[in-house]
Every structure is written in structure tokens, then in C-alpha cells.
KEVO-404079 format. One record per residue (C-alpha): x negated, y, z negated. Coordinates in steps of 0.25 Angstrom, whole numbers, padded with zeros to 4 digits, always signed. Last residue first. Layout:
# residues N
XYZ
...
# end
This chain:
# residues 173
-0499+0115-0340
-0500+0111-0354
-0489+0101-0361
-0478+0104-0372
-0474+0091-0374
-0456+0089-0376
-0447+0077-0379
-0432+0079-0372
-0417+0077-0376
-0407+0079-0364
-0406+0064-0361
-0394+0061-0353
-0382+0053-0357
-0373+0066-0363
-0376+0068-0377
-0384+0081-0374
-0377+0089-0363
-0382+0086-0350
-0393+0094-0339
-0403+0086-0329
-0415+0083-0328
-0416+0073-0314
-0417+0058-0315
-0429+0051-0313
-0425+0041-0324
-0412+0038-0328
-0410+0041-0343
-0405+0056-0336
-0412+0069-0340
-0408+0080-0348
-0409+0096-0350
-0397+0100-0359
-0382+0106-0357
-0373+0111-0370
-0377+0126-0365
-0377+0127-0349
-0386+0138-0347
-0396+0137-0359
-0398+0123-0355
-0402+0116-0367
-0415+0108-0368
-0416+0097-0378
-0428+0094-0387
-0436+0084-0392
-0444+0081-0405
-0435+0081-0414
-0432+0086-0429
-0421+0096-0425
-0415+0095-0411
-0422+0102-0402
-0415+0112-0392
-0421+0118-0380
-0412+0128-0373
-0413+0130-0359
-0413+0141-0349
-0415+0141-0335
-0402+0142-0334
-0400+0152-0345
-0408+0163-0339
-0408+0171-0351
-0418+0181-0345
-0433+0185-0350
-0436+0185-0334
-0452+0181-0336
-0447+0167-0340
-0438+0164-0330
-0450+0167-0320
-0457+0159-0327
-0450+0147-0327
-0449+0149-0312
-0437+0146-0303
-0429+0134-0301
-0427+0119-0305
-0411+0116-0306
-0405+0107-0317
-0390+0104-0316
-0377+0106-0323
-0365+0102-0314
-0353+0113-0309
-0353+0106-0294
-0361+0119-0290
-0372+0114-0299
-0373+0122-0313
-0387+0126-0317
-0398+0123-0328
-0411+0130-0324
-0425+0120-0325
-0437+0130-0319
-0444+0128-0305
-0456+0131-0306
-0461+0130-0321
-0475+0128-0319
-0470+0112-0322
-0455+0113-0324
-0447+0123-0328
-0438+0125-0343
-0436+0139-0349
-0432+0140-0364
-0422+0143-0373
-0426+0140-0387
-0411+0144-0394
-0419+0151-0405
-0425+0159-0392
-0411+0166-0387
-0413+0168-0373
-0421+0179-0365
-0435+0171-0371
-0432+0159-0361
-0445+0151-0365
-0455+0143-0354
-0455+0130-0352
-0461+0124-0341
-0459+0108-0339
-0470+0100-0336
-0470+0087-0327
-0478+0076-0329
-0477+0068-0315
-0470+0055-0313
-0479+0043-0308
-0487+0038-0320
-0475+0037-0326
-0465+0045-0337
-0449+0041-0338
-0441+0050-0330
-0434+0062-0329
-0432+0072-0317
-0434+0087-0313
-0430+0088-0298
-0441+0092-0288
-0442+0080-0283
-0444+0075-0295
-0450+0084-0307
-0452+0078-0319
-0447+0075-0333
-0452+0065-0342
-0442+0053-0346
-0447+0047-0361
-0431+0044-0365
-0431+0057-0375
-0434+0065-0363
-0446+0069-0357
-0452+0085-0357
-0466+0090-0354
-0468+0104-0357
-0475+0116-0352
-0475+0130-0359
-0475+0141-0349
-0485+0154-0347
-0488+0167-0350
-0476+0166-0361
-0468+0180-0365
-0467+0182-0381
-0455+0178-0387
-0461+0163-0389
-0449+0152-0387
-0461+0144-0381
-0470+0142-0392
-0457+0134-0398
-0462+0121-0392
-0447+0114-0392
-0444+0110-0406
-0453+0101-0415
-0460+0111-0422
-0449+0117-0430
-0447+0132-0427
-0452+0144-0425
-0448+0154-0415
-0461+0159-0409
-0465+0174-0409
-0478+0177-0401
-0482+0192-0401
-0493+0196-0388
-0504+0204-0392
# end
């Protein structure tokens, strides 16, 4: 029989079932929008914000835990729906910080590497309800979206003009 150790701590931070030692059969699927009620999904193939209608898709995004980095720091691996493609933080040749969507979640998983690209912290400030996601890559720099909608995710350090803080609901496939 399999042994499940979880980290315990106060309810309100990110679903800890996650951060268990033990190997997951499969993801954990949430549904994220920012502290301005914009829901992510993907455009175009391009994850984007924007206020939920009728018209803009649910999407999911798969979560699975990065269980080669340090688990009091919550590292997790971020993908969208099934988890093809997966959120990596990456410098552009012009030296800019940008999201890309590439390979599986589980195939991330199942390596038991650092990563850290595909890596991200998630931090929640004590008594609340949201978190923060921190590149494990570029520390200092968090998943945001603009105040436009439609725009793409992108990555900012907190206090900068974008939103980085986001509500979270576990969901089922």
C-alpha cells in the first residue's frame, strides 16, 4: 500500500493534496481568474484573460507537483486542459520574459528533475484566499495578466501594473 504524506498547513493555501511525495496517477484540475473576475483561456493557441461570457470556453489548468524541488517552497507544474502543452517561463532573444506552451505535464512529472522553467512557486499570502504563482526560473517574476481584456498571460514582478494575484476551484475533468 501506497504511503501519502502531506504537508499541513492552513486550509486556505493552494489544495496541498498536491505536494504529496507519493507518485499521482493522474493531475489535479483547476480553474483560475484574477482578482479582476478575468478567466483564462486559450486563444489562438495563446492563453489569455478575459471577463467570463456565454462565448469564452472553460478552461482547466493541470497541475501537477514538481516533487525534485524543495516542497515547503510548493513548486508545482502548470498545463492546460490534459496538460498538453505546459506553461515554461523563457527569455526571448530580445532578453524579455515570456510564456511558452510546450511539452506534456506528465512527461515533466514522471522525470523527477528540477526543471525550473516549467516550475512555479505558488505563494499565498496568510489569511487569503488567492495565491500568486512564482517562476522558479526567473525568482522575483509572477504569472499575470494585463487589466485589458483578451490579452495574453504574461510574466511581471508584483507591484508592477499587471495582476499576478489569482482565486483558485479545484474542478473534475
Amino acid at each position: 500500500m501506497d504511503q501519502c504524506i502531506i504537508l499541513y498547513l492552513p486550509l486556505f493555501i493552494f489544495p496541498l493534496e498536491i505536494y504529496s511525495v507519493t507518485s499521482h496517477s493522474e493531475p489535479y484540475f483547476f480553474r483560475f481568474w484574477d482578482v479582476n473576475q478575468k478567466f483564462l483561456y486559450l486563444k489562438n493557441n495563446v492563453l489569455v484573460a478575459s471577463p467570463r461570457s456565454v462565448n469564452t470556453p472553460e478552461q482547466l489548468m493541470t497541475v501537477l507537483p514538481n516533487n525534485a524541488l524543495d516542497p515547503t517552497k510548493l513548486p508545482i507544474f502548470m498545463g492546460l486542459g490534459t496538460g498538453r502543452p505546459t506553461l515554461s517561463c523563457v527569455k526571448s532573444g530580445a532578453g524579455q520574459l515570456q510564456l511558452q506552451l510546450v511539452v506534456n505535464i506528465k512527461d515533466l512529472y514522471q522525470k523527477n528533475e528540477q526543471l525550473l522553467s516549467f516550475t512555479f512557486y505558488s505563494k499565498t499570502p496568510e489569511g487569503s484566499e488567492t495565491c500568486s504563482f512564482e517562476s522558479a526560473e526567473f525568482p522575483g517574476w509572477y504569472l499575470s495578466t494585463s487589466s485589458e481584456p483578451d490579452k495574453p498571460l504574461g510574466l511581471s514582478q508584483q507591484g508592477e501594473t499587471k495582476n499576478t494575484v489569482f482565486y483558485f476551484e479545484k474542478r473534475q475533468k
